[in-house]
TORKOL-4160 file (C-alpha; in steps of 0.2 Angstrom, whole numbers, padded with zeros to 4 digits, m for minus):
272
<pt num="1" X="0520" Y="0592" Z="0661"/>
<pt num="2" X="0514" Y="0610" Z="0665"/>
<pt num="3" X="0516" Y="0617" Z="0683"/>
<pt num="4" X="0504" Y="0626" Z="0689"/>
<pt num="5" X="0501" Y="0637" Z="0706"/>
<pt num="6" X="0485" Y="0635" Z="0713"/>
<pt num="7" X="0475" Y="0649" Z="0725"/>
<pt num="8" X="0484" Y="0645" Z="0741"/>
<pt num="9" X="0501" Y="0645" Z="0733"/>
<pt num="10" X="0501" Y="0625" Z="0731"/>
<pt num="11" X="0509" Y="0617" Z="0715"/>
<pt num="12" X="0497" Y="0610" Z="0704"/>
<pt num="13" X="0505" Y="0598" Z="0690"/>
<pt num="14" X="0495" Y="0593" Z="0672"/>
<pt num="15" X="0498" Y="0585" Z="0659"/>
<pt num="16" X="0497" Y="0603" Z="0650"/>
<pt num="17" X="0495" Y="0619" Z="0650"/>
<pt num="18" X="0477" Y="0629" Z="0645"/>
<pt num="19" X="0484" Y="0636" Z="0629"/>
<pt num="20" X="0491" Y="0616" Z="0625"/>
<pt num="21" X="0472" Y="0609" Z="0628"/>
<pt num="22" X="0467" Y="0623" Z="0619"/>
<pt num="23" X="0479" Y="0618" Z="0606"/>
<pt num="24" X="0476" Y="0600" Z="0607"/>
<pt num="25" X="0457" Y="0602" Z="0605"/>
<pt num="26" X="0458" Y="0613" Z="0591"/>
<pt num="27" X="0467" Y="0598" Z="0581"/>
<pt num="28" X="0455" Y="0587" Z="0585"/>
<pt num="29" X="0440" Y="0600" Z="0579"/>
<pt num="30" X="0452" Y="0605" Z="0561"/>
<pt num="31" X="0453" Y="0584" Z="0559"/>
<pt num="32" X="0435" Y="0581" Z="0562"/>
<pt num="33" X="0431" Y="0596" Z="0549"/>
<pt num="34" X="0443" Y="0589" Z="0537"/>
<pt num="35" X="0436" Y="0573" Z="0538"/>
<pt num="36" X="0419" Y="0579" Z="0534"/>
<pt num="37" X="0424" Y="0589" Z="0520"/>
<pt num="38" X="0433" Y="0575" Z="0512"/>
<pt num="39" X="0417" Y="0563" Z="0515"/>
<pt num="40" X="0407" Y="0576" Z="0507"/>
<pt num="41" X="0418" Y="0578" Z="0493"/>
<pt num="42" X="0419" Y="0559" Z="0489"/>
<pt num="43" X="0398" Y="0557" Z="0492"/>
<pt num="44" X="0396" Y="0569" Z="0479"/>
<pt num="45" X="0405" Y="0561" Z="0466"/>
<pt num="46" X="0399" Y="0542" Z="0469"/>
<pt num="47" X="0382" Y="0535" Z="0462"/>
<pt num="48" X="0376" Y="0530" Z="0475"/>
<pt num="49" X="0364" Y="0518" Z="0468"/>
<pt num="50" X="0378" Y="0506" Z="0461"/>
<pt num="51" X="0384" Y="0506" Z="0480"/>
<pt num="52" X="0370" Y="0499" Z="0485"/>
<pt num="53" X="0367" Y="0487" Z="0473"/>
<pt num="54" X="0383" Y="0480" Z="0475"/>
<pt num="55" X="0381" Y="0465" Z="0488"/>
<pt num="56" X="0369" Y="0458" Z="0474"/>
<pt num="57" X="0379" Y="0462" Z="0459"/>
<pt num="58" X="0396" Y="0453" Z="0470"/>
<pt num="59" X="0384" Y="0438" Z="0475"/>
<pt num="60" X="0378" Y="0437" Z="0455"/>
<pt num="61" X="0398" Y="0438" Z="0452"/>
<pt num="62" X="0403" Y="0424" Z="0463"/>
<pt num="63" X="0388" Y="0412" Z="0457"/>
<pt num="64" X="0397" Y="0412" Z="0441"/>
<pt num="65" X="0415" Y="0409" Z="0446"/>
<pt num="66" X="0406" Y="0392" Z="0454"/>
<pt num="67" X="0411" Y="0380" Z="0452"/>
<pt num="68" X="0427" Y="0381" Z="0445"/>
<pt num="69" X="0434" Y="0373" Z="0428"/>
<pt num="70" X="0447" Y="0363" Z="0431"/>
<pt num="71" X="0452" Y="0356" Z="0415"/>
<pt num="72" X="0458" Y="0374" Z="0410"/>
<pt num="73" X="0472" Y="0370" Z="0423"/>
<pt num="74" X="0480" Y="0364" Z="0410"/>
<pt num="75" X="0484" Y="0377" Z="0400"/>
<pt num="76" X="0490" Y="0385" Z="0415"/>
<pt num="77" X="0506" Y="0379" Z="0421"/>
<pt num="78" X="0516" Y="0387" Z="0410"/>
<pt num="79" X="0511" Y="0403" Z="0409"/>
<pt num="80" X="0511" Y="0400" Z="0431"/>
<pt num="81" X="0531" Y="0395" Z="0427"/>
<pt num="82" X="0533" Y="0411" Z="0415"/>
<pt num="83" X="0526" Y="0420" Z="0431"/>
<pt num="84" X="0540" Y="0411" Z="0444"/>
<pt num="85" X="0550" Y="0415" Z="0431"/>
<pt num="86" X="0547" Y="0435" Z="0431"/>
<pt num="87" X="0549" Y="0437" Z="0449"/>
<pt num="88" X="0565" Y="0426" Z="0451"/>
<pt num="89" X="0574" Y="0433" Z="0435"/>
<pt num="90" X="0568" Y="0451" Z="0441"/>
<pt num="91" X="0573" Y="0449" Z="0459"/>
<pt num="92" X="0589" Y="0444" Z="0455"/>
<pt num="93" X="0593" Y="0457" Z="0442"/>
<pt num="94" X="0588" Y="0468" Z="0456"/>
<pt num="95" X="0600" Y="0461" Z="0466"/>
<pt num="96" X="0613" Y="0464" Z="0455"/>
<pt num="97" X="0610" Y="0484" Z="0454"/>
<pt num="98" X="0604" Y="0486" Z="0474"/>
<pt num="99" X="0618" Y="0479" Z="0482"/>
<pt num="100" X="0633" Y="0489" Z="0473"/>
<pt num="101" X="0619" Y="0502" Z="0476"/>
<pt num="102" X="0617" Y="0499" Z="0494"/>
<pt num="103" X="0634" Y="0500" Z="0498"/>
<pt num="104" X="0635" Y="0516" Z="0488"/>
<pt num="105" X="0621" Y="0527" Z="0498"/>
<pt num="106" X="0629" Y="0517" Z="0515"/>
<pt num="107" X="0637" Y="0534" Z="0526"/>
<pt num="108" X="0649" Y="0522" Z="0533"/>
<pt num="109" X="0655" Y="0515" Z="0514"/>
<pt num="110" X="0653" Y="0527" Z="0501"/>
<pt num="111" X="0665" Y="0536" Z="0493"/>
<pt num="112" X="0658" Y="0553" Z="0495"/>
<pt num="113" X="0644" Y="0559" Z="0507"/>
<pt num="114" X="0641" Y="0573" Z="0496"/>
<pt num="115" X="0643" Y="0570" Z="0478"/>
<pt num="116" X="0640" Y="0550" Z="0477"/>
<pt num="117" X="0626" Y="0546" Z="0493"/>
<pt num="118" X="0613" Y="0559" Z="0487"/>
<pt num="119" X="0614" Y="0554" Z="0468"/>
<pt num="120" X="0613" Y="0535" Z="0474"/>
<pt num="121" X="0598" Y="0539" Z="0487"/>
<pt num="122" X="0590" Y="0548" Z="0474"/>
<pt num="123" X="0589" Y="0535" Z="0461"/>
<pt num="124" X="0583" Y="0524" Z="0478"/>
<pt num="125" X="0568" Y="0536" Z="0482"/>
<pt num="126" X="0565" Y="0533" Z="0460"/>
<pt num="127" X="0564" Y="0516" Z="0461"/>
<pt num="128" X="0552" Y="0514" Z="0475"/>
<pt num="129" X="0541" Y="0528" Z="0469"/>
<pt num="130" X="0534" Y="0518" Z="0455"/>
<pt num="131" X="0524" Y="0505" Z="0458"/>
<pt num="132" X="0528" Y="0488" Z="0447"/>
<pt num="133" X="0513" Y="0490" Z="0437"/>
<pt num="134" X="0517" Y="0508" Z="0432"/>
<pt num="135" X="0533" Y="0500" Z="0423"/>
<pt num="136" X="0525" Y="0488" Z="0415"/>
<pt num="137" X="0514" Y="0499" Z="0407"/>
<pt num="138" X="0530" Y="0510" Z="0402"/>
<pt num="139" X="0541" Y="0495" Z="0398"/>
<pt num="140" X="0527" Y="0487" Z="0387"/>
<pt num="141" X="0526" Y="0505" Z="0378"/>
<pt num="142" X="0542" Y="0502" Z="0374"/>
<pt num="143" X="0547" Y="0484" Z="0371"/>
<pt num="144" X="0532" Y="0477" Z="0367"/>
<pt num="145" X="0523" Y="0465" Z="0377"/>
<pt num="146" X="0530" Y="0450" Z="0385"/>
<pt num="147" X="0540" Y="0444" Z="0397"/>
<pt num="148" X="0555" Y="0455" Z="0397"/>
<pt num="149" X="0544" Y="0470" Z="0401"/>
<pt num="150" X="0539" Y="0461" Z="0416"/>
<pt num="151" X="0556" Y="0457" Z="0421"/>
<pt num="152" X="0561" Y="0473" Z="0418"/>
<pt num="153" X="0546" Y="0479" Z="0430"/>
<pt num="154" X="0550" Y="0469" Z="0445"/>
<pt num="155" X="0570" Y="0474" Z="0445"/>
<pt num="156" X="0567" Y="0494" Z="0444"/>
<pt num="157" X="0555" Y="0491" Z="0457"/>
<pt num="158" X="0564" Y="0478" Z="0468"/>
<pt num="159" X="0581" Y="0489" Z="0467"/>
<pt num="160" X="0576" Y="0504" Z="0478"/>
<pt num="161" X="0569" Y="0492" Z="0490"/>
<pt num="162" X="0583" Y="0480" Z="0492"/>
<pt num="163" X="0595" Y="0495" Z="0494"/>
<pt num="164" X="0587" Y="0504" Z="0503"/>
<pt num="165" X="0585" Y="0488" Z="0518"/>
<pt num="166" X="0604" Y="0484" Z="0514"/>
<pt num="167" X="0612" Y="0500" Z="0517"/>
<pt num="168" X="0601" Y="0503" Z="0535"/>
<pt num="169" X="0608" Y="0486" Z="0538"/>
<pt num="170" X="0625" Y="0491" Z="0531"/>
<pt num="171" X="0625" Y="0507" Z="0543"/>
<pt num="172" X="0620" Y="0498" Z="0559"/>
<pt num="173" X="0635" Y="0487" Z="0559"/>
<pt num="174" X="0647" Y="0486" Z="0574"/>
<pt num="175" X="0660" Y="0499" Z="0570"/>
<pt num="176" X="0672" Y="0487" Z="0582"/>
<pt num="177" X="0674" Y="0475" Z="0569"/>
<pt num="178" X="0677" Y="0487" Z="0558"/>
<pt num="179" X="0692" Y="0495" Z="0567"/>
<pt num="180" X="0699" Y="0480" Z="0572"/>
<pt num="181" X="0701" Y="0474" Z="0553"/>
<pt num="182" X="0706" Y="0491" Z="0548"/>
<pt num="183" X="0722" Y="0491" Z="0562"/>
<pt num="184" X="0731" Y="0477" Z="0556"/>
<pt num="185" X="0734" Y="0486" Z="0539"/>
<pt num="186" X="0719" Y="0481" Z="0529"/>
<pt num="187" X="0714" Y="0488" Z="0514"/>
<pt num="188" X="0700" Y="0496" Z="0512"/>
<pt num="189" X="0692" Y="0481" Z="0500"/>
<pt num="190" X="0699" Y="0469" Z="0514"/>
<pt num="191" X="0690" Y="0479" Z="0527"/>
<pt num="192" X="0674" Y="0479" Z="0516"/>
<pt num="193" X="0675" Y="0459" Z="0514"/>
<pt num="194" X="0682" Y="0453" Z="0532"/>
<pt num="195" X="0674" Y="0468" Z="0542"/>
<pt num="196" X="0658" Y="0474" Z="0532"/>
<pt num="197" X="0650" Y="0460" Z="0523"/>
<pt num="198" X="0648" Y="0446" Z="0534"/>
<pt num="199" X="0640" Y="0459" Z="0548"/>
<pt num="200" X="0627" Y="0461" Z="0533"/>
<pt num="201" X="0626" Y="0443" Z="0526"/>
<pt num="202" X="0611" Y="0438" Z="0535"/>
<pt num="203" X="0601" Y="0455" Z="0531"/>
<pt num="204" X="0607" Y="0453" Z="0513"/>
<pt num="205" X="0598" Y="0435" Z="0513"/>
<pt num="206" X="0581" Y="0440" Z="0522"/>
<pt num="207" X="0580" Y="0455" Z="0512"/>
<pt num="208" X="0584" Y="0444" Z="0493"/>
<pt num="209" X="0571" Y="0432" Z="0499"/>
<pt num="210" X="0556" Y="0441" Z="0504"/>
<pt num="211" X="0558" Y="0453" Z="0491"/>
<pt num="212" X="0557" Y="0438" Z="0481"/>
<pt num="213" X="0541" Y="0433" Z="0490"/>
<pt num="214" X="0532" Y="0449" Z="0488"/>
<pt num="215" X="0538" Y="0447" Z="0469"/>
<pt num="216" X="0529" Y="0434" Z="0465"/>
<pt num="217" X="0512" Y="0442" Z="0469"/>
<pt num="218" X="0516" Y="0455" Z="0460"/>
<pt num="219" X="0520" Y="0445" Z="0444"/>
<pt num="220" X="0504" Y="0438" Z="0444"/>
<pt num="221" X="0494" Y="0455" Z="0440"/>
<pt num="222" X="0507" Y="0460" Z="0429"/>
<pt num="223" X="0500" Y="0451" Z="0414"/>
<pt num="224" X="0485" Y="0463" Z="0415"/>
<pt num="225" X="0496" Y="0474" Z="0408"/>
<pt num="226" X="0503" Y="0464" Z="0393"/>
<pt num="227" X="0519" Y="0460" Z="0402"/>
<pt num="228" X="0519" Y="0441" Z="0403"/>
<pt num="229" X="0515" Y="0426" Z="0417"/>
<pt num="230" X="0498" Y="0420" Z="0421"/>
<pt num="231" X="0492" Y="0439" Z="0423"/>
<pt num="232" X="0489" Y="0437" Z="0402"/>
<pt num="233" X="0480" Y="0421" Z="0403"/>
<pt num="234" X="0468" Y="0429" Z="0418"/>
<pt num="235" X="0463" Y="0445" Z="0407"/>
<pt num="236" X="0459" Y="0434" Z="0391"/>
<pt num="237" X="0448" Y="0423" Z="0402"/>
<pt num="238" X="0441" Y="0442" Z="0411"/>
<pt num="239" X="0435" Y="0450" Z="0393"/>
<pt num="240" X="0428" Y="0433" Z="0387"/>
<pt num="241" X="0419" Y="0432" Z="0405"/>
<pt num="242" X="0422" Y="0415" Z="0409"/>
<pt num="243" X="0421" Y="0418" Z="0426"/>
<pt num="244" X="0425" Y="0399" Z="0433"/>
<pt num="245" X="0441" Y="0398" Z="0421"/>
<pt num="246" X="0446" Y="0417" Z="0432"/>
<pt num="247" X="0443" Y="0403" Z="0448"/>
<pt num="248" X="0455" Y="0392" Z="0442"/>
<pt num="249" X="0468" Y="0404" Z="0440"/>
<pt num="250" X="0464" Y="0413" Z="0457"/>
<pt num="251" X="0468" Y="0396" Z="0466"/>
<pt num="252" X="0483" Y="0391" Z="0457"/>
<pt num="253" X="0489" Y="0410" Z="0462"/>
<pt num="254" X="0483" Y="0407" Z="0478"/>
<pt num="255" X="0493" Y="0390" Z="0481"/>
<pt num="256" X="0509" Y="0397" Z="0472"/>
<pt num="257" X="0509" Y="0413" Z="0484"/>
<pt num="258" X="0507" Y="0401" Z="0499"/>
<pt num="259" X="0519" Y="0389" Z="0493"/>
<pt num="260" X="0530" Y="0407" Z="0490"/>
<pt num="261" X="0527" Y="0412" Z="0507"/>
<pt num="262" X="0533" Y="0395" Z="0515"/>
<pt num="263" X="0548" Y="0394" Z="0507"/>
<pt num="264" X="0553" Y="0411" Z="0511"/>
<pt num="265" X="0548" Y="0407" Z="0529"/>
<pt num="266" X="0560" Y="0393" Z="0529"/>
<pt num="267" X="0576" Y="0401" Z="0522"/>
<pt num="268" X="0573" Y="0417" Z="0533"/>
<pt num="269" X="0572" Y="0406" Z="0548"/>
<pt num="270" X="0588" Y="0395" Z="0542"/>
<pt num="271" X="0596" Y="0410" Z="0540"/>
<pt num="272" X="0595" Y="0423" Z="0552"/>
């Protein structure tokens, strides 16, 4: 708030001062101009003709997905369990690495704020920077495709994620606890498993299982890739264009995400 005096010597109060507004307004003019600019940019490298076209080309594509081919099902269901597969396998690899990690990049648990936490937070920041898929392009560069790459994919994805939410959850604690534990003569691993962990155990489990959630969708594209799972089964139908066959699989993922979804709900709520 700005305090102003006015003629006859009365306080004025505004939300701001002129130079603020001023201020203010000139933000708003340099976003407007940005936005412009960036529009202009874009127009001029889109053809616009597809653009328009597109409603009929998207109508023409679902025609053909319609109705869908059921009997393919069959060859589905295990390449759908080579996908529950990835995301599970993955997520609990993941697990593995993140938690030790989390407890690592904690300031209240790690050995050293200066020489351990930023080497651990760095390799964090790593992990999440990279989308699932850019691993599995890497990882089937180098291992060839399969389902190993994919595994591989979703736990250097998944570790920076689940550490990073543990070792939030891992410095919010109630230090109380802590220093209760710590004054009857505990040792420091004491401390960590009377004190620490069951303050974080039902973080530890929301975080494991919706990571495992949002696995699952990502283990279904990562076929596209060549990394194994259902995603393999959905390109191979996509370059042949059997488009009703891409139906069939686009509903069993559909029902397996939701089926994922519920059951996540369920252990989060039992848990927490």
């Amino acid at each position: 708030m700005a305090l102003l005096t006015r003629a006859d010597g009365t306080p004025d109060w505004r939300r701001r001062t002129p130079k603020a507004d001023l201020l203010v307004w000139a933000g708003w003019l340099g976003a407007v101009a940005l936005t412009v600019a960036c529009f202009q940019f874009i127009s001029d490298r889109t053809i616009w003709a597809f653009v328009w076209d597109a409603p009929t080309q998207g109508a023409d594509l679902v025609a053909r997905m319609f109705p869908p081919r059921w009997s393919y099902a069959s060859q589905l269901w295990k390449p759908l369990l080579d996908t529950i597969n990835i995301a599970t396998i993955g997520t609990a690899l993941a697990i593995l690495i993140g938690v030790p990690l989390a407890f690592l990049a904690a300031h209240n648990t790690t050995p050293s704020r200066l020489l351990v936490r930023p080497v651990v937070l760095f390799v964090i920041v790593a992990s999440r920077s990279i989308n699932s898929l850019i691993w599995a392009l890497i990882l089937v560069i180098i291992l060839g495709p399969g389902m190993l790459a994919g595994i591989l994919a979703i736990a250097l994805r998944s570790i920076g994620f689940i550490a990073k939410l543990l070792y939030e959850a891992i410095e919010e604690i109630d230090s109380t606890q802590v220093e209760a534990v710590t004054a009857t003569g505990a040792s420091r691993p004491q401390v960590l498993g009377w004190a620490i962990v069951p303050q974080v155990m039902p973080a530890f489990a929301g975080i494991s299982v919706f990571r495992w959630d949002i696995n699952i969708r990502e283990a279904t594209v990562l076929g596209l890739v060549g990394a194994g799972g259902i995603g393999m089964q959905m390109q191979a139908s996509i370059n042949v264009l059997a488009w009703p066959q891409v139906t069939t699989i686009f509903v069993l993922i559909l029902a397996t995400v939701l089926v994922s979804e519920w059951l996540s709900a369920r252990v989060r709520h039992a848990v927490i």
